[in-house]
C-alpha angles and dihedrals in degrees: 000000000000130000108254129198125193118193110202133147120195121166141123099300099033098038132225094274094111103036086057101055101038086057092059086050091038088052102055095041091047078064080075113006144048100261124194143164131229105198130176129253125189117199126273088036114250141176087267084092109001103092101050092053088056097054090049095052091051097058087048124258136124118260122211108193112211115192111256095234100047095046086145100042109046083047088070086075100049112107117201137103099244134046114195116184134196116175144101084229094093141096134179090278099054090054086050098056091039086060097048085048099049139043085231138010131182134182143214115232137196104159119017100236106139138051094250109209078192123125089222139032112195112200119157091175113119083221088063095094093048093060104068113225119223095197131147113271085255101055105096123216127218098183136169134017088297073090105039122161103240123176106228094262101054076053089066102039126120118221098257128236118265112237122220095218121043114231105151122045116185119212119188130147099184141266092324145029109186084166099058085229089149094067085043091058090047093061095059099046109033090106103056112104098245135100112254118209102198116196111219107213115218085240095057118136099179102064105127086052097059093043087070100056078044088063101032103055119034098206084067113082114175113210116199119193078354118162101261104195088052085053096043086057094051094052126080103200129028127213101190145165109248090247128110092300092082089071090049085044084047110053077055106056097231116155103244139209111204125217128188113218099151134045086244097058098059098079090044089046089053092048098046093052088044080063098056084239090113143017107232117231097189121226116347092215078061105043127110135208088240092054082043115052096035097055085050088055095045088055102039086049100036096078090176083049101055089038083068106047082051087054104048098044082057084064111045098049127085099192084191087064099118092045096061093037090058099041079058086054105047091045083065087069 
């Protein structure tokens, strides 16, 4: 059994991203290892942190704070075998003092824009292969979605039947929406004559807002801390943010619309939409209720469309992604 630490940040202006997926890979490896998060704290404390420390200390497991100016520093106490880090708040250096401080780190990427002095690079992305990695000969790479980072029940998941008629459209963009863009997206489809199923992220700071639309048009219902695999397999259509949630959409074979609402979307949106699994919206600070609402049309009303997109998410997956990625990690011990 070997001391794991997970670095990992989620609050209301970084979002919950890499919180979320940290948790599926902290979860298999805690079946064999002492698992444990550093997370960072400012002072006074605020919701920049704040709410990724309390997922992670939900779903169980111990939270060390280190102080958000003194990273490095405060990382020099820490006592375990294995450093994993997720988060943008790095540089070359950083990767060069955690390997002088552990026996092994590894690190989650999304972009390849460093020389990581690291023993192993974790990318799910479909984009991963496509980035080229210049690493050293030991450094191992887990690329692609053949190690997504499914939660258990997106393990589990069937791909689901495609209905001829669309009833049900999902719409999430993640933990947070500092920019409000939900209510955004709202505006432009409350019309149409579907139901919309909007996720609440627990970052959320427009509530109030979207409970209006909520009370003034009944085709709008708002789910807070909802199941969202019961809900993906209720919905015929997605509208969702290019983040980590197009695997989950994926494993269960739900016809996306992709929207870009971070730099590092752009590459995995092109891709997937290379691929024929989404159809790519472009940036959301860009989009308009026309592009909107008649791509919206064209899929709801494209059934050999949306079939294949059924067909070809069933493909790229491996839902037992995270299984294989820890056994390679535990073999490094």
């Amino acid at each position: 059994m070997a001391a794991i630490a997970i670095r990992a940040d989620g609050g209301s202006q970084i979002g919950m991203g890499h919180i979320m997926r940290t948790l599926v890979l902290a979860k298999e490896l805690a079946k064999t290892n002492d698992v444990f998060y550093l997370c960072r704290i400012d002072k006074p404390l605020s919701d920049r942190y704040s709410y990724g420390m309390e997922k992670v200390k939900k779903e169980g497991f111990k939270v060390i704070a280190i102080d958000e100016n003194n990273v490095l520093g405060e990382l020099e106490r820490i006592q375990c075998d294995c450093l994993i880090t997720d988060s943008y708040d790095v540089d070359e250096h950083y990767f060069t003092k955690t390997k002088e401080l552990f026996k092994k780190t590894g690190y989650f990427d999304d972009m390849n824009l460093y020389d990581f002095d690291v023993d192993f690079i974790i990318n799910q992305n479909i984009n991963a292969e496509d980035l080229n990695y210049n690493t050293d000969k030991r450094t191992i790479l887990f690329l692609g979605p053949g190690f997504a980072l499914l939660r258990d029940e997106f393990r589990k998941s069937k791909i689901k039947r495609v209905n001829e008629v669309v009833k049900d459209i999902l719409i999430t963009l993640g933990g947070s929406d500092f920019n409000n863009y939900t209510s955004k997206i709202l505006g432009f489809v409350k019309e149409l004559r579907y139901n919309f199923h909007v996720v609440v992220g627990p970052s959320f700071k427009y509530i109030d807002e979207l409970s209006n639309y909520e009370k003034m048009n009944s085709n709008i219902k708002l789910h807070f801390n909802t199941n969202m695999k019961a809900l993906m397999d209720r919905c015929d259509v997605a509208i969702s943010a290019c983040g980590s949630t197009l695997y989950e959409l994926a494993a269960c074979g739900v016809p996306t619309l992709g929207l870009i609402i971070a730099e590092n979307q752009k590459e995995i949106a092109k891709k997937m939409e290379q691929e024929k699994l989404i159809i790519n919206l472009g940036p959301i600070d860009k989009l308009n209720r026309e592009k909107l609402v008649n791509t919206v049309e064209e899929l709801c009303s494209d059934l050999n469309r949306r079939k294949q997109m059924n067909y070809n998410q069933s493909i790229v997956i491996d839902k037992n992604g995270v299984e294989k990625l820890c056994k390679n990690i535990n073999e490094m011990f």
